[in-house]
MDTraj code that builds the backbone (N, CA, C; nanometers):
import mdtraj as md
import numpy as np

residues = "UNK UNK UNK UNK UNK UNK UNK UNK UNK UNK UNK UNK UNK UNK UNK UNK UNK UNK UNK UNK UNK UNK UNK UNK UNK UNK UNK UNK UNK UNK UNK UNK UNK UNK UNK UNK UNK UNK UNK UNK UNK UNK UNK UNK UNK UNK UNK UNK UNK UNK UNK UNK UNK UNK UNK UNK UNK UNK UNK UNK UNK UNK UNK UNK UNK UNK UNK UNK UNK UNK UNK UNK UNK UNK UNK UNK UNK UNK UNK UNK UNK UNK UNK UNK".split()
xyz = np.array([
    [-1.4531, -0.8920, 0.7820],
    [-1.3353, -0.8158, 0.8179],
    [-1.3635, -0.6672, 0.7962],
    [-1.2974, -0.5792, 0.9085],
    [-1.3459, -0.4296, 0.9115],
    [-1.2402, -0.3667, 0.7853],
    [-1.3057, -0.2913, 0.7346],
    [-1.2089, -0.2052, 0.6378],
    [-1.1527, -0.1139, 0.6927],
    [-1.0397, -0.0459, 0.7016],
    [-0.9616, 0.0356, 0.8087],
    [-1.0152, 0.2072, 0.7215],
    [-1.0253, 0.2648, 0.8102],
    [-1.0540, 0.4215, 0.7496],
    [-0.9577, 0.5049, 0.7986],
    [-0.9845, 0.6116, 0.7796],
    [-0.8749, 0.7820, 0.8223],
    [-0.7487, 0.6924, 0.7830],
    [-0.6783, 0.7453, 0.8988],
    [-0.5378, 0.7052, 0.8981],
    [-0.4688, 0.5901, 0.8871],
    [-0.5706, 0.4242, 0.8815],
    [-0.5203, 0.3496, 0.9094],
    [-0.5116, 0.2724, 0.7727],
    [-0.3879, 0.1644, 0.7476],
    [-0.3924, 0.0571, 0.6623],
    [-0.4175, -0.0544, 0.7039],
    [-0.5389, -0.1319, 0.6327],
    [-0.5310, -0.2441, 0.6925],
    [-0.4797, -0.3672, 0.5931],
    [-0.4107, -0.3550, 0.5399],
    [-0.3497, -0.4778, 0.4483],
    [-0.3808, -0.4803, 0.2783],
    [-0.3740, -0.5499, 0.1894],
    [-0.4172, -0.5412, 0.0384],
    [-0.5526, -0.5336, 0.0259],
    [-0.6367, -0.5840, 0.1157],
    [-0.7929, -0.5845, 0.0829],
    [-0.8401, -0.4418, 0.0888],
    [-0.7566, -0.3713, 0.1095],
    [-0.7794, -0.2098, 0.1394],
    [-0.7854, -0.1437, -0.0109],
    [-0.6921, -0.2238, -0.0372],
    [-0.5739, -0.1547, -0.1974],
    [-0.7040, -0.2101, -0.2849],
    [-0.8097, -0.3351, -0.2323],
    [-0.8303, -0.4024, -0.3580],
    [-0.7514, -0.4555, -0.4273],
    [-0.6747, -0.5327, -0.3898],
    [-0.5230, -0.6074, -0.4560],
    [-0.5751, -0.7409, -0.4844],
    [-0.6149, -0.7841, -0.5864],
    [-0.5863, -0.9464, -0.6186],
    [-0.4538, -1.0265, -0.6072],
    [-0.4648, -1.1200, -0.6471],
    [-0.3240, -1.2164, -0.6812],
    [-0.2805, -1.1961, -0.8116],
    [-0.1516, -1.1929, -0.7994],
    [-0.0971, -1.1022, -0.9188],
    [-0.1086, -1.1664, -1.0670],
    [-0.1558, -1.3565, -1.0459],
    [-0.1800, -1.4015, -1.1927],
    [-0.3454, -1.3705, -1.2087],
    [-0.4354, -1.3453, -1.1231],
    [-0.5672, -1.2763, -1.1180],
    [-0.6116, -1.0978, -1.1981],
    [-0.7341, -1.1866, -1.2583],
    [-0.7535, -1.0143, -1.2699],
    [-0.8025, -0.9133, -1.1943],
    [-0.7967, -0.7809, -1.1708],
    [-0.8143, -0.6518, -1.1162],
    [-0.8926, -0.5723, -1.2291],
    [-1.0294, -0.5609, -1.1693],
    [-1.0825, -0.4230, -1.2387],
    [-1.1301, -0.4815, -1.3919],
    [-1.0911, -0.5923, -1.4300],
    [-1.1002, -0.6659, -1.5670],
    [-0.9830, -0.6562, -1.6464],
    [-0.8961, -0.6395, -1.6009],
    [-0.7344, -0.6502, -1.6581],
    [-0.6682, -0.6977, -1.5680],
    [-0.5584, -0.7828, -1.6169],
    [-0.4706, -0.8667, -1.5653],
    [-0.3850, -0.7674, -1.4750],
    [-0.3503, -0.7805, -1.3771],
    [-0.2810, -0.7414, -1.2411],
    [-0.1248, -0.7268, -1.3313],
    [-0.0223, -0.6150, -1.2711],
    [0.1022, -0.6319, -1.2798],
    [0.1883, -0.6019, -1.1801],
    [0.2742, -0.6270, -1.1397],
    [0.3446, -0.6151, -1.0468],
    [0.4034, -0.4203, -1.0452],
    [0.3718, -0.3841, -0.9151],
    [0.4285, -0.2517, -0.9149],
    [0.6158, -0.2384, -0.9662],
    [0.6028, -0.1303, -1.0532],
    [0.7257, -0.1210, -1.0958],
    [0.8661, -0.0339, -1.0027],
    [0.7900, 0.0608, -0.9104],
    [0.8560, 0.0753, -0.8120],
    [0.9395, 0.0442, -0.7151],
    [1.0652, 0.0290, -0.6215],
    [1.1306, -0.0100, -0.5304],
    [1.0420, -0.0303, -0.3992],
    [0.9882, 0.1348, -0.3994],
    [0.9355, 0.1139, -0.2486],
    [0.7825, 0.1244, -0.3123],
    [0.7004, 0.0988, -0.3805],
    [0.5656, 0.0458, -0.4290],
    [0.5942, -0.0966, -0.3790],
    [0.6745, -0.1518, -0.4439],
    [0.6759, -0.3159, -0.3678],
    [0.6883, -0.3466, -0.2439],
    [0.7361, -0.2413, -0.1801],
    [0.8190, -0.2760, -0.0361],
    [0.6775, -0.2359, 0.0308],
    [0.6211, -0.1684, 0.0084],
    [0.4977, -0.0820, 0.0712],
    [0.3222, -0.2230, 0.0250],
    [0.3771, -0.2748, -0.0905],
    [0.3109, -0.4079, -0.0886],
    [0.3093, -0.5326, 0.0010],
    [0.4658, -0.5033, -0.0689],
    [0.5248, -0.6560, 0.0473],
    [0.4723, -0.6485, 0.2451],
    [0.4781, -0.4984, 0.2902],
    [0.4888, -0.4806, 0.3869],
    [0.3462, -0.5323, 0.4281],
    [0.2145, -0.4860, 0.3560],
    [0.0803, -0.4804, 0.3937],
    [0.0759, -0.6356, 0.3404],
    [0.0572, -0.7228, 0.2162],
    [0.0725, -0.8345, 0.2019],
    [0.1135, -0.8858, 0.3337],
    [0.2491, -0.9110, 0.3915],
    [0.2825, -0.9849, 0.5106],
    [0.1781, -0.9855, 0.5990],
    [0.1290, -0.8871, 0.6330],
    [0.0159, -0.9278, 0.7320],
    [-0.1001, -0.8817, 0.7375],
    [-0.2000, -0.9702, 0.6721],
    [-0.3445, -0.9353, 0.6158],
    [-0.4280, -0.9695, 0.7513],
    [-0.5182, -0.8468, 0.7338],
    [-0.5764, -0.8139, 0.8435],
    [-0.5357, -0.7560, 0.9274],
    [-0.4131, -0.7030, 0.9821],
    [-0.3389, -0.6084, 1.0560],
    [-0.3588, -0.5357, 1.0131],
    [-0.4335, -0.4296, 1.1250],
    [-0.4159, -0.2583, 1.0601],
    [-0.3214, -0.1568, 1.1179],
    [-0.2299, -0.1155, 1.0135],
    [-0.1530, -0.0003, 1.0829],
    [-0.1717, 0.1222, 1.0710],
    [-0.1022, 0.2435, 1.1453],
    [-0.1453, 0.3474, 1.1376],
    [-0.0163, 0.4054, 1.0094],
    [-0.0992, 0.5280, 0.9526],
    [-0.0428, 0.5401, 0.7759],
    [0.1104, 0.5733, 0.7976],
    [0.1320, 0.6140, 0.9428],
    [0.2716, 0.6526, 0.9611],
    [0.3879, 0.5712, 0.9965],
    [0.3797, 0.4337, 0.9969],
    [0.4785, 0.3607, 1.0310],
    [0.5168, 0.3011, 0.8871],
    [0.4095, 0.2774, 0.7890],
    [0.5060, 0.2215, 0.6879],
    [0.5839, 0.3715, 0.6025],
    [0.4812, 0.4782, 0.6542],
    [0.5673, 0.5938, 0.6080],
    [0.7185, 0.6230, 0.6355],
    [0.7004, 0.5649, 0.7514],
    [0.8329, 0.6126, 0.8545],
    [0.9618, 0.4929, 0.8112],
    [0.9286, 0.3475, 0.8056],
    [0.9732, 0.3280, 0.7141],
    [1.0480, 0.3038, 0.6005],
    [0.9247, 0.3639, 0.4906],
    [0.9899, 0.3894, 0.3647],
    [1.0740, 0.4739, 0.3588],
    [1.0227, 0.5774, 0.3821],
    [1.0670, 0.7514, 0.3841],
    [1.1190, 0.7898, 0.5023],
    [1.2379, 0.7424, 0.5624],
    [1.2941, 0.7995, 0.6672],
    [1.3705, 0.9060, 0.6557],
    [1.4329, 0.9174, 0.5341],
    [1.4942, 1.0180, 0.4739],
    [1.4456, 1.1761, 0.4791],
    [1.2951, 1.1384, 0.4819],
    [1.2354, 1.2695, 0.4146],
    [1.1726, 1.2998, 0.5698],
    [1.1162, 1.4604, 0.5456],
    [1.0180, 1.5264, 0.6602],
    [0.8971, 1.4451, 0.6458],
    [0.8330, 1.4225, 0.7960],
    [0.7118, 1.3412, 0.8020],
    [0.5559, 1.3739, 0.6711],
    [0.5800, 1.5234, 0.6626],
    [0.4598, 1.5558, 0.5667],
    [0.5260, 1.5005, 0.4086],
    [0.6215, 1.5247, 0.3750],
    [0.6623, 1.4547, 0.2126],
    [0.6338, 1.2955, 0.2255],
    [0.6854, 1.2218, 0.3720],
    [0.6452, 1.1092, 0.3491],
    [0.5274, 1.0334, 0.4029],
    [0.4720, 1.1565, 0.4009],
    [0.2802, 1.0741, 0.4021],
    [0.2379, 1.0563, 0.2971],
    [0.2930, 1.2388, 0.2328],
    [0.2178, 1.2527, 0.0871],
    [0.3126, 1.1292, -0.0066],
    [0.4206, 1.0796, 0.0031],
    [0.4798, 1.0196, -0.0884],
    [0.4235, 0.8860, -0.0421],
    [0.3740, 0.8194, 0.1120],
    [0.2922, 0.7112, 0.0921],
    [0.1335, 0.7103, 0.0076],
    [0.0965, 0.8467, 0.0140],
    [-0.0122, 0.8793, -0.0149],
    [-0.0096, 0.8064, -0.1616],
    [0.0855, 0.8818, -0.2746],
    [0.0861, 0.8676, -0.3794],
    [0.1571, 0.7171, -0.4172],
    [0.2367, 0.6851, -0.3473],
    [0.2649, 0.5030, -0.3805],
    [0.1060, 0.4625, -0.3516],
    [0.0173, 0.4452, -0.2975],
    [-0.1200, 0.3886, -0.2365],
    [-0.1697, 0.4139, -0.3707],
    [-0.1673, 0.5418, -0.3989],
    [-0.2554, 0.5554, -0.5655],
    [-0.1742, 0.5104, -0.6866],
    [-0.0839, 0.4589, -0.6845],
    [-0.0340, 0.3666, -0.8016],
    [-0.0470, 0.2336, -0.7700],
    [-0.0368, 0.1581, -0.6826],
    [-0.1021, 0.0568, -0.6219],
    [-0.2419, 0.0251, -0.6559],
    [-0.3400, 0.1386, -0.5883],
    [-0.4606, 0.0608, -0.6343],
    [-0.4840, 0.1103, -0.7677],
    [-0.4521, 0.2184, -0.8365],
    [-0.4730, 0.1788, -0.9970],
    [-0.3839, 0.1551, -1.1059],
    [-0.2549, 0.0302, -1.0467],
    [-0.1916, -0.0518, -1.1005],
    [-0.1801, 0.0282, -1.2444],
])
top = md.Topology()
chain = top.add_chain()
for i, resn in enumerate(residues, 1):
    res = top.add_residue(resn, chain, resSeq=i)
    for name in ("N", "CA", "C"):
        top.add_atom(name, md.element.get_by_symbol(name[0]), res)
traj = md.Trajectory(xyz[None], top)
């Protein structure tokens, strides 16, 4: 399976996401404590191997906000994600 680059997500194998009773990194996995950390999980979880482009789960989460806050605010959910 291709790993998605630049702009694109391609699902948890991206994140490096185990199963959440699995370990990560050599410590036990925990569930993101976030609203939209989960939702931004849940979303890529649902369909592994689908790659999307970084702006639709931006769009989204963050509809609220201007497109650049909610890249950078997917940006930064992505980095609490992969280092749980």
């Amino acid at each position: 399976m291709r790993r998605a680059r630049g702009t694109e997500l391609a699902g948890p194998q991206d994140l490096g996401v185990r199963r959440p009773e699995g370990p990560v990194a050599g410590r036990r996995a925990r569930p993101p404590s976030g609203r939209k950390d989960r939702a931004l999980l849940g979303f890529l979880a649902l369909s592994p191997g689908v790659t999307y482009s970084r702006e639709r789960p931006a769009a989204l989460l963050w509809s609220d906000s201007g497109e650049r806050q909610a890249r950078d605010s997917l940006k930064q959910a992505l980095l609490r994600l992969r280092n749980g």
